[in-house]
Structure formats: structure tokens, C-alpha cells
C-alpha positions, 0 to 999 in steps of 0.5 A: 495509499502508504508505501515503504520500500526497504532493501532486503539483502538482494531482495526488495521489501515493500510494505504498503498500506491502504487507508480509506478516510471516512467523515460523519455529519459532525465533520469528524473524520477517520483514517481507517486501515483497508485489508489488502486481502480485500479483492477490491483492492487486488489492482493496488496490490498488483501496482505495489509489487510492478513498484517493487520489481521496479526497485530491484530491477534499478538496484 
């Protein structure tokens, strides 16, 4: 998990990404880039914004 937390005005900006890392039987291994669409991935969502509300509330 990547996340970038920028100021936006009065508002925070959080970009966040969401990497999965697969490897073949060569041992080569790829980063791939995860949908935050993705249902399964709706608690790290919900983690990302608390991170967010978190920021401005200190700010």
C-alpha cells in the first residue's frame, strides 16, 4: 500500500494505491496495480479516508 496525503485548500487530498506482488516459477516478480473499486479492498479504503480525517482534523 502506497499513499500520498496532499493539502487541498481547507481540504486533504489522499491518493492512495494498492499494489499486489505476484511471482512465477522463474522467480520473476510483478507489481501489480490493485482497483480500489474492488470490494475486497473496501476496508483499505475505509482505512485511507480514517488516515484522511485524521489529517485535516490535526491540520
Amino acid at each position: 500500500m502506497e499513499y500520498t496525503i496532499l493539502p487541498n485548500g481547507d481540504k486533504t487530498m489522499l491518493i492512495g494505491r494498492h499494489y499486489v506482488r505476484v511471482s512465477n516459477a522463474f522467480l520473476q516478480s510483478k507489481k501489480i496495480l490493485m482497483s480500489d473499486k474492488n470490494p475486497s479492498n473496501q476496508s483499505l479504503v475505509e482505512g485511507m479516508e480514517r488516515v484522511k480525517n485524521q489529517a485535516e482534523n490535526k491540520a
